[in-house]
Structures are given as structure tokens and as C-alpha cells.
N, C-alpha and C positions, 0 to 999 in steps of 0.2 A: 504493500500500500504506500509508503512510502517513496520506494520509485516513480510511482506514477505520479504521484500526490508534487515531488519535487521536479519530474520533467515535464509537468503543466508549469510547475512555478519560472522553471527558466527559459519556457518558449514564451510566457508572458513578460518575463524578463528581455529577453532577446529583444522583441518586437517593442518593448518601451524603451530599452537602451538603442533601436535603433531610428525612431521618430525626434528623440532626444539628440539623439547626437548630430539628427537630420539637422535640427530646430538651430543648435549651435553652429553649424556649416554656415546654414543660411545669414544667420545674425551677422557673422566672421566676414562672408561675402558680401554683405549690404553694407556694412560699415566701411569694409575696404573701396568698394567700389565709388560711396558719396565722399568718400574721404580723395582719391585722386583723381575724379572727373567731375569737375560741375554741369552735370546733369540728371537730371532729375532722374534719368531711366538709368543713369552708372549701378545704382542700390537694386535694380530688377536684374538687372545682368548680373551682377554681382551674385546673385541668388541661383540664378540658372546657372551659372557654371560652380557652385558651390553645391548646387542637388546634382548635376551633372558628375563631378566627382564624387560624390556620395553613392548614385549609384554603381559607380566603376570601382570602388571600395566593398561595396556589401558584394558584388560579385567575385571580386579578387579574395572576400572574407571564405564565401561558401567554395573557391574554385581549388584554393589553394594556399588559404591563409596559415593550416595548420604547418604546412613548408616552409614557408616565410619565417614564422618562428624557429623551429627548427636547422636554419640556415641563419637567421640570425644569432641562436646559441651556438651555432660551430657544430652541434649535434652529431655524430659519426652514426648510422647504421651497422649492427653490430651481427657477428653471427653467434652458434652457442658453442664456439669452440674458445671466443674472447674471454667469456666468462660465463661455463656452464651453471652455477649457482643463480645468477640472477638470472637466466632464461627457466630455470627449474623455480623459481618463487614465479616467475610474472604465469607461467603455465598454472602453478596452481592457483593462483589469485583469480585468474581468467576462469578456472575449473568453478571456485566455490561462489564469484561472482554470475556466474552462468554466461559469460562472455565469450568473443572471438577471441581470440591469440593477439594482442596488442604489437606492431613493431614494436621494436624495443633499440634503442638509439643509447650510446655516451658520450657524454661531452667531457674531454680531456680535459680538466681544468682541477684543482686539489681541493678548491672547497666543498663540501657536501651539502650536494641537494639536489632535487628531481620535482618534475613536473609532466603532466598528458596533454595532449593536445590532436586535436581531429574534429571533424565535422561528426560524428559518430560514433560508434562500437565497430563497427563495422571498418573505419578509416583511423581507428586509434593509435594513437604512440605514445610510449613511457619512454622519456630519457631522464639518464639518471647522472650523476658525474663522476665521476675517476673515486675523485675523495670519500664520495658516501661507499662506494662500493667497497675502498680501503677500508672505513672506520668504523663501519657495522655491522655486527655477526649477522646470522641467519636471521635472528626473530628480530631484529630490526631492521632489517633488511626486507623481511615481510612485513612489515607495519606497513613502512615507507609505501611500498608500490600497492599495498592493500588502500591504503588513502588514497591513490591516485587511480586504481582501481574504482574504487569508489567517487572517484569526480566522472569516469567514462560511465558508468553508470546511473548517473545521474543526471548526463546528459550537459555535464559544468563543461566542458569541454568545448561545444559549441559558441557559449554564453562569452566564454574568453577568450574564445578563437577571434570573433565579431568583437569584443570590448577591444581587445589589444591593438586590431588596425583602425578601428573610428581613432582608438586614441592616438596611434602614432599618426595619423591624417591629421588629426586639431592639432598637435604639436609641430607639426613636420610645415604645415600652413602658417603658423604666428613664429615661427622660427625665419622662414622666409620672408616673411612679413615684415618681421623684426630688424633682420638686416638690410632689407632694404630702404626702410627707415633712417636707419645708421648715414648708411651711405649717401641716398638721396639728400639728407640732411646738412650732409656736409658743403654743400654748394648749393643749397636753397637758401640761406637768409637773406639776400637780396630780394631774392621773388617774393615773398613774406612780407620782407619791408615795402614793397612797393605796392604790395597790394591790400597793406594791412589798413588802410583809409576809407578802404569797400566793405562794403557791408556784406558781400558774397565771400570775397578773402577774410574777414574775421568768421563766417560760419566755417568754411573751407578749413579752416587752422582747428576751427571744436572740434570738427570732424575727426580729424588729425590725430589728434588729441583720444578722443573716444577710440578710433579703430586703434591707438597704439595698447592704453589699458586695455580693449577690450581684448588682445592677442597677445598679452600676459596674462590675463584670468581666464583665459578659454581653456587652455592644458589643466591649469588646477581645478576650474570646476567641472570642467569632460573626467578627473580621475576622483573628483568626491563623488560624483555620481556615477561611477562605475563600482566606486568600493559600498555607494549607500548601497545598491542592488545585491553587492554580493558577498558582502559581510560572513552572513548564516553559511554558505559554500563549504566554509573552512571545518565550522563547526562538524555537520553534517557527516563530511568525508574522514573524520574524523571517527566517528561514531558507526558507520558504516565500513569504515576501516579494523576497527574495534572486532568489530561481527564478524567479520570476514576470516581474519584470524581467530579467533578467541581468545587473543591475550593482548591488553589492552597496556600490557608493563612494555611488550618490544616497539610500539610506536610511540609512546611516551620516552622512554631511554633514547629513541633514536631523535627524538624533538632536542631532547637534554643534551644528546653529543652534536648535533648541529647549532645548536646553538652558546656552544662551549667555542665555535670554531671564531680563528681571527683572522681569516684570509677571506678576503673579498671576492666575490662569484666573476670575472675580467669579462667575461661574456655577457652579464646581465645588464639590465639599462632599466629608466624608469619605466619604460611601455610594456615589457616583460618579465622584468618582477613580481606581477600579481599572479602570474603562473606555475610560481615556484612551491611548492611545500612550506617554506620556511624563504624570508627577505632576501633575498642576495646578498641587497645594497647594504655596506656597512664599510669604516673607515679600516682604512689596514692596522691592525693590531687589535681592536678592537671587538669585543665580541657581540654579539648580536643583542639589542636592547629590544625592552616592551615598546618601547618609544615607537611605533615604526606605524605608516597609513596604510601599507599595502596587506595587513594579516594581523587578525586577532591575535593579543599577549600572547608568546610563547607559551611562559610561565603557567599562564592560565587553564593554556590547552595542556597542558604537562597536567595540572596540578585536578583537571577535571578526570583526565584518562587515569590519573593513579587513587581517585576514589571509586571509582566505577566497583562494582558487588560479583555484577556478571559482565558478560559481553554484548545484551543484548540493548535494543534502542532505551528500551524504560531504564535501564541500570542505567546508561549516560545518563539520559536525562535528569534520574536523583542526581547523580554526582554533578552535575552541571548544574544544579538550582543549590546545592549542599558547597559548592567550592564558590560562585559568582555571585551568589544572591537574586539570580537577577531569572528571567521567566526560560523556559527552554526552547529551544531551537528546534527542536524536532514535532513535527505535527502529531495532532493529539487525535488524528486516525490513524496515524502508526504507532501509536503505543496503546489503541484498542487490541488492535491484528497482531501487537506483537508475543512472540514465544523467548520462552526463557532460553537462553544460552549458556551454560557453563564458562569457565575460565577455563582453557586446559594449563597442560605442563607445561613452565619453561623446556626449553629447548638446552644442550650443553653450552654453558660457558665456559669462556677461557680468558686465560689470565692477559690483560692490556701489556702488549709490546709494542712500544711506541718506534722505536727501528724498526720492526717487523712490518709495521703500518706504514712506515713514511716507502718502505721498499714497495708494498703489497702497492698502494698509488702510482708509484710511478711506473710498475710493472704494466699496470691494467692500460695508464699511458701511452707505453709504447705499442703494446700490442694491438688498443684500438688504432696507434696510426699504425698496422698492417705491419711492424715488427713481427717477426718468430725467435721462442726461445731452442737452444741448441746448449744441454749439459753436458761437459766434457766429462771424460772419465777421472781427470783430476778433479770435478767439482764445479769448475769454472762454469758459471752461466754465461753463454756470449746472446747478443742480441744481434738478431742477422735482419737487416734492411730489408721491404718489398723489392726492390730494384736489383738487388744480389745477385750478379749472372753464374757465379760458377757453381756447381754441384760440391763444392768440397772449400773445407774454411781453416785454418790452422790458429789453434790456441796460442793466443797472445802469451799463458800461463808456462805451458810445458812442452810447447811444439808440437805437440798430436796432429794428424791430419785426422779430419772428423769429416762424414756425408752430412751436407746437407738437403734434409728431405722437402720435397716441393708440395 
């Protein structure tokens, strides 16, 4: 019930973040347009070529958008030889979520964290990055993609596919905007001056004026009202995450170790951040604060998943109103329909090697850029290049000639 219940909620979503965002286009357009043509029809053109791009945006959203991002994180397409554990988590996620087989994507970079993205179930991708895959065991490791599991199931996936390019459109628009502003400015104060006696050059200059604030507040209120919409997302995938494993300790730990982390995500940006698990954005050294617009309190979501009783939507929810105070997130026709879940077992832990881990990253590194490993019989691990022409390599260590297999 709740699926259905949340994939009415984000096709109504969709379709009001996409009139909305219409709404802001046009505004951006009219005001650009009275601002450098005095004519009265500058502000209708202005509009036509501002819905004009809007709809070559919601088709490039549904055609291709979920690529886009994916090519904007670096994202590598991965097979299950790079790394059979995480193609054996995302398989059973897909199993228990009743899903297709999601591509499964990593993005070489050391900080930990993962995101989905696709117009579907059916066109879904989990990329994950190098770091998370280094820093957290098995049952956090299934948390992780059980949450993101749970946005393709919920159809989040679409909601952020379309939120992410209206937004980088409003941005990518007051940017150009902006500088050309800059520049035009530079050698307009004469025109200014001479025309500042008319009464059509002092409205001409308001204008001016309005379309420059209006293309600094367009990016901030295009991403308040992406995050007013989509707030509850997190919670949800979250809770649903929960269910899907039955241990609500290895999504919580893995929140706790990403956000222990002080390396910045180099491939993230503000218009893809909100796709992330967990902030990207954060200063180097620094580790991830509550402070942040793009994702409810880490803390929070940590502190609601490790009261939880059982696994199921009603357990969150007490633990969710017992950690926040505040009303639950989850509809109160899925926790008619819902069935109680157990907690199962932890999974084996093992003891934190922090060399083990910095190697385990950079391993995962090389090999998604199409490295192979080749152990010598003295021990020696060598790392053989895609480009490698010859059939045979000799150890830098002990001079062995060793096959290399193709």
C-alpha cells in the first residue's frame, strides 16, 4: 500500500515541480526580455523561448536525463567481476524489493556514497563510489543500496531525475544571465547616463535591476522548492530500506561511517547532491554536519533507525515520533496493511583496518578504470593497464616472467 500510496504522491509531485518550474522559466524570460528590449512584446518573447526551453528540458529529463547525471558523476558501468559482493547485494535487494536487476555503475572517487537514478524500474541505476564500497562491510553495504533500492521503488527516481535538470536549467540560465551582466556593464555607463533623463531609461534600468535579483533568487528558490517537495523521500527510503533488509543497525552504521568521512565527493555539484544518500558537499577536512538543505539531519536518520523495535513501516514510525517529536512520514494506510517484520542477525564483523581500507579503495579504483590484478608467486601484486599489448609481464620484485591472462 504504500508503494502505490507514494508513487501517486510523486507523479503528483512531478507534474507540480514541473508547472512550477514552468512558472519560474517564464518569470526569468519576461524579466530578461523587458529588461534588454524596450518593447512591450520583449516580456512575451521572452516567455516563448523560456517555455520553449522548458519543453526541450522535460524531454531531454524523460529521454535521457538519468545519463546526464550519471556522466556528470564520472559514473563507470561496472561488470560482476569489478566487484562480485556488490552485484550479489544489489541482486538480492532487486530479489526482496521485487525489482528488475538495476545497472549498477562506480564512480572512482574515495569519498563514500551512492545514489539511483532512471526514469523507472525498468531503466534503473545504482552507482555507488570506490570509498563506500572500501568502508563498509556486507550489512552496510546492504543498507546502503536497500535505500536506494527503495527510492527505484518508489518511483523517487523519476521525481529527481526531472528536479535535477529544471534545476540545473534555472541555474545554468541566471548564470549566463549573470555574466553577461558583468560584462555588458562594463561599457554601458555612458548609455545609462544619457538616457537616464527619460523616463523609459529610468524604467529600462528597474528592469535591470529586477531581472539581475530576480537571477540570483531563481537557483535558491527552484532548490527550496525542490527540497519542500521532497523532504519525506529520504525518510521513507529509509524505512523501506529498513524492511528490505531486516536490520535497521547496517544502514544506520553505514549513515554513521559516511558521515564520519572528511573528503569531499570532487564529482558532486549543487544540482546533484540531492541525489546522493548522504551531502557530498562539505569543506575538505571536515566532516559532514546536520547543517546541510539538501537531506534531513544525518544524526536524526541514524538516531530514528537505531530505535526502531522491528523492521517493519509501524516500528519506524514509533521510532520516528519517539527520536523527533514530530508527526510520521509514513502514511497511515501503510501502517493499516502493515505486517510485522523481525530484526534478523547481524551479519560477521571484522575488526576496522584502516590500511587495509585505504588499499581495499584504491584497488576497487583501479580496476573500475579496466586495471587487472596479476599475483606473482613472490606475492607481489602488479597492476596490468587495459592497453597492455604483450601476453607476459616480468616482476619488478624478483624477475619472474608471469602470463598475462586476457
Amino acid at each position: 500500500m504504500l508503494m502505490w500510496e507514494q508513487i501517486r504522491a510523486n507523479k503528483r509531485n512531478s507534474i507540480l515541480l514541473l508547472v512550477l518550474m514552468a512558472a519560474v522559466l517564464s518569470f526569468i524570460g519576461w524579466i530578461i526580455g523587458m529588461a534588454f528590449v524596450s518593447d512591450p512584446m520583449a516580456g512575451t518573447l521572452g516567455i516563448v523561448i523560456a517555455i520553449g526551453l522548458w519543453i526541450i528540458m522535460v524531454i531531454v529529463s524523460f529521454a535521457g536525463g538519468d545519463q546526464i547525471f550519471l556522466a556528470a558523476s564520472k559514473a563507470v558501468p561496472v561488470t560482476k567481476n569489478v566487484h562480485p559482493q556488490l552485484f550479489n547485494v544489489v541482486e538480492e535487494m532487486a530479489i526482496a524489493a521485487q525489482l528488475p536487476m538495476p545497472k549498477v555503475y562506480i564512480i572512482v572517487d574515495p569519498a563514500p556514497n551512492a545514489f539511483a537514478t532512471g526514469r523507472s524500474p525498468q531503466t534503473a541505476s545504482i552507482a555507488v563510489t570506490a570509498g563506500l564500497l572500501g568502508r563498509l562491510n556486507r550489512d552496510e553495504l546492504q543498507g546502503v543500496v536497500a535505500h536506494e533500492m527503495s527510492h527505484i521503488l518508489h518511483r523517487d527516481i523519476l521525481f529527481v531525475t526531472l528536479a535535477g535538470v529544471m534545476l540545473g536549467t534555472i541555474t545554468l540560465i541566471s548564470h549566463v544571465f549573470l555574466r553577461g551582466m558583468f560584462y555588458s556593464s562594463m561599457g554601458s555607463g555612458r548609455r545609462y547616463s544619457s538616457r537616464s533623463n527619460s523616463g523609459g531609461g529610468q524604467a529600462q534600468l528597474v528592469l535591470m535591476i529586477i531581472a539581475l535579483i530576480a537571477a540570483i533568487l531563481a537557483p535558491l528558490m527552484a532548490t527550496l522548492l525542490y527540497f519542500a517537495l521532497s523532504r519525506r523521500r529520504e525518510y521513507l527510503a529509509d524505512a523501506g530500506g529498513a524492511r528490505l533488509t531486516r536490520y535497521p543497525e547496517g544502514l544506520a552504521s553505514a549513515l554513521e561511517k559516511i558521515s564520519q568521512n572528511t573528503k569531499p565527493l570532487a564529482v558532486a555539484n549543487k544540482v546533484t547532491a540531492p541525489m546522493y544518500i548522504a551531502n557530498p558537499l562539505q569543506e575538505e577536512g571536515m566532516k559532514l554536519s546536520d547543517m546541510t538543505s539538501t537531506h534531513p539531519p544525518i544524526s536524526e536518520r541514524i538516531k530514528v533507525l537505531r530505535a526502531m523495535a522491528g523492521a517493519s513501516f509501524a516500528d519506524y514510525s514509533n521510532a520516528f515520533r519517539k527520536a523527533t517529536n514530530h508527526s510520521t512520514p509514513i502514511p497511515a494506510s501503510a501502517l493499516k496493511s502493515d505486517e510485522a517484520v523481525d530484526i534478523r542477525q547481524a551479519g560477521e564483523k571484522k575488526a576496522v583496518d584502516v590500511k587495509r581500507q585505504s588499499r581495499d579503495v584504491g584497488d576497487i579504483m583501479w580496476r573500475t578504470n579496466g586495471y587487472h590484478f596479476l599475483t606473482c608467486a613472490c606475492g607481489l601484486k602488479m597492476k596490468i593497464p587495459p592497453n597492455f599489448k604483450s601476453d607476459k609481464v616480468k616482476c619488478p620484485r624478483c624477475g619472474r616472467i608471469s602470463a598475462v591472462q586476457s
